[in-house]
MIDRENBA-164088 format. One line per 10 residues: number of its first residue (from 0); their letters; for each residue x, y, z of N, C-alpha, C. Coordinates in nm, 3 decimals, always signed. Layout:
// MIDRENBA-164088
NUM	A	X/Y/Z/X/Y/Z/X/Y/Z; ...
***
This chain:
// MIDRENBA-164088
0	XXXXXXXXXX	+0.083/-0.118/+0.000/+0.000/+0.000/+0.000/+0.088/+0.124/+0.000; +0.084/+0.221/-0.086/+0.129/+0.340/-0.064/+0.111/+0.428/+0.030; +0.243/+0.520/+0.056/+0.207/+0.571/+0.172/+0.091/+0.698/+0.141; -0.012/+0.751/+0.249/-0.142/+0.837/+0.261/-0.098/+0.931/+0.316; -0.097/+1.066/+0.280/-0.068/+1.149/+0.343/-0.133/+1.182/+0.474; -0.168/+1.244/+0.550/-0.244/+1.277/+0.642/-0.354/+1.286/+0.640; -0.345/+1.456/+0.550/-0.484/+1.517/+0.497/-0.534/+1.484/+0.346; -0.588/+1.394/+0.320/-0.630/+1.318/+0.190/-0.769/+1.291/+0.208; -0.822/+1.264/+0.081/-0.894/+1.197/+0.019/-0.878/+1.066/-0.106; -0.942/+0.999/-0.066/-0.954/+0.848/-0.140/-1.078/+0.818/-0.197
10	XXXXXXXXXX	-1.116/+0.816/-0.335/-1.188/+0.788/-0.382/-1.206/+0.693/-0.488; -1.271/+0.635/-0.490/-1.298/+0.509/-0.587/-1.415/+0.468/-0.711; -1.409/+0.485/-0.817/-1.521/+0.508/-0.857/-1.543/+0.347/-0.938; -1.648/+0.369/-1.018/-1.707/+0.278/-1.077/-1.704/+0.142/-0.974; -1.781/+0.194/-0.846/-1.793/+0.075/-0.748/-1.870/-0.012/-0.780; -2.005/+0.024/-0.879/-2.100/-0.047/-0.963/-2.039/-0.180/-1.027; -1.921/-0.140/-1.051/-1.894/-0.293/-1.173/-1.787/-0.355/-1.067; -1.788/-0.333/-0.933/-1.685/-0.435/-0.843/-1.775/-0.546/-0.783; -1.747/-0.643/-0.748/-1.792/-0.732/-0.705/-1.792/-0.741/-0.540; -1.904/-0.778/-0.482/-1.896/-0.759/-0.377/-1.816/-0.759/-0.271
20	XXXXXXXXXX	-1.735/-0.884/-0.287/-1.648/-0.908/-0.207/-1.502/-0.825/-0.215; -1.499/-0.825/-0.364/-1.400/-0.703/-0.325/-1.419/-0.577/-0.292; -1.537/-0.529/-0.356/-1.613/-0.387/-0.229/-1.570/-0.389/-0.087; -1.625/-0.531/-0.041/-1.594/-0.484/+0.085/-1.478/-0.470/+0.175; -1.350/-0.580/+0.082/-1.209/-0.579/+0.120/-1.158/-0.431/+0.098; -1.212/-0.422/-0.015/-1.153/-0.222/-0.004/-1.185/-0.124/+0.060; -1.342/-0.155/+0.134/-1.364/-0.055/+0.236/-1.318/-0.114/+0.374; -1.314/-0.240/+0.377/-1.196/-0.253/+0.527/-1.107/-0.204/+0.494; -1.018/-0.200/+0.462/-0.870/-0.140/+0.401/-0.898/-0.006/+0.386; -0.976/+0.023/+0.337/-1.014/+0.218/+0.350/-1.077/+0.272/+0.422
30	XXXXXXXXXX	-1.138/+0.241/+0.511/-1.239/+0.273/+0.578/-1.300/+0.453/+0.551; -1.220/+0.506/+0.547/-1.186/+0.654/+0.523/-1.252/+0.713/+0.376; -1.222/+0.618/+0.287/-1.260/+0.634/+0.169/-1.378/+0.686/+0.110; -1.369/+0.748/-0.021/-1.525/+0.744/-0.087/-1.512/+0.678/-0.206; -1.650/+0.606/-0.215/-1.674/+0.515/-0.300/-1.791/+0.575/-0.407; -1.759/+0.603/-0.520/-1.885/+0.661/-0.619/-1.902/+0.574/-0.752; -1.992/+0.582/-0.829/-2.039/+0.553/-0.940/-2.107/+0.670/-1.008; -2.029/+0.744/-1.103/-2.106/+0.840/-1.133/-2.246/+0.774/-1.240; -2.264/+0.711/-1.294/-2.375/+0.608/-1.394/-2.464/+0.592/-1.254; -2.429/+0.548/-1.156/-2.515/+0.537/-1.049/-2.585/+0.666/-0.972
40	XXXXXXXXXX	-2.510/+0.752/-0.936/-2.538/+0.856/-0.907/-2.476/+0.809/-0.746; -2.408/+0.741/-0.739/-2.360/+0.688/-0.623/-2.267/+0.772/-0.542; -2.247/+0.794/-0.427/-2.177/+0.854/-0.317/-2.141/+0.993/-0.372; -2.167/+1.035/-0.480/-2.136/+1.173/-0.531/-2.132/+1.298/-0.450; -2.247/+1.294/-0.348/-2.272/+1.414/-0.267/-2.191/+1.378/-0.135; -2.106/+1.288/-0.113/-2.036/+1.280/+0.013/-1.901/+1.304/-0.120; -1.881/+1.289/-0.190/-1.716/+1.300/-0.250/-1.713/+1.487/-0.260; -1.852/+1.522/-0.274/-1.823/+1.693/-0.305/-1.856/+1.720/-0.139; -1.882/+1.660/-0.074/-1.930/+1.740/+0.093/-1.748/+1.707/+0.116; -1.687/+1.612/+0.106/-1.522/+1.572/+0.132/-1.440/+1.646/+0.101
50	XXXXXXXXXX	-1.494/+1.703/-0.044/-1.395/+1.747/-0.105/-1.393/+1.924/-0.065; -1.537/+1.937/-0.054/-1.503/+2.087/+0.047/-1.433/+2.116/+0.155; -1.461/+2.025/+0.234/-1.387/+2.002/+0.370/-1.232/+2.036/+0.351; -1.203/+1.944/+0.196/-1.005/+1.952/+0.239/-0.978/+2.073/+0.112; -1.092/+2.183/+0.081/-1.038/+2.265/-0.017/-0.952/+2.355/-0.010; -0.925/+2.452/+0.120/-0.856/+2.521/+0.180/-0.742/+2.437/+0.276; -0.748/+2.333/+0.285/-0.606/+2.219/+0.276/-0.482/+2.219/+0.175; -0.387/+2.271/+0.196/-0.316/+2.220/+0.138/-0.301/+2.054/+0.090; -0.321/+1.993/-0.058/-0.347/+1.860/-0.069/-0.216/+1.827/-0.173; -0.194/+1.725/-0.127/-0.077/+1.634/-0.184/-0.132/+1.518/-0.265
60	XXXXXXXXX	-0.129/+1.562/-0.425/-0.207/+1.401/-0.503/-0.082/+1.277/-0.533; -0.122/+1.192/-0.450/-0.110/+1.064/-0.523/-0.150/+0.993/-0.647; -0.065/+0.937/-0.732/-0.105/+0.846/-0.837/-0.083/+0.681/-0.764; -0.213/+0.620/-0.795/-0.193/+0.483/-0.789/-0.215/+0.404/-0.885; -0.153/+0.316/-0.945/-0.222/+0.238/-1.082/-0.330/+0.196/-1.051; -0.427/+0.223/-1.180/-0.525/+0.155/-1.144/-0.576/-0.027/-1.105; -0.475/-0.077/-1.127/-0.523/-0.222/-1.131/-0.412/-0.277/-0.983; -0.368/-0.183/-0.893/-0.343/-0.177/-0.780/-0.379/-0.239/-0.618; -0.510/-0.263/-0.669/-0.551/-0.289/-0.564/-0.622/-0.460/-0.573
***
């Protein structure tokens, strides 16, 4: 796992096409995380309520490959 900065956000999208079980291994492992589907209309309004929160944060982006996890 890469290292997380402090003040971050983690988001994950197209949770729609994961399979359950790995859904849920990634939200043990993230607990912190947001999980969206934009086709779904899924977690969208907690990724923009999050993302206000750390806007006046100084934020540090990570790249992770996608097939990473």
């Amino acid at each position: 796992m890469p290292e997380i900065p402090e003040k971050s956000l983690i988001a994950f999208n197209k949770v729609d096409k994961v399979d359950s079980e790995t859904w849920a291994r990634v939200q043990q492992d993230y607990p912190e995380a947001v999980f969206i589907s934009a086709t779904q209309r899924l977690g969208l309004e907690t990724l923009k309520m999050r993302s206000l929160q750390l806007i006046d944060e100084p934020v540090k982006a990570i790249a992770v490959p996608q097939n990473s996890y």
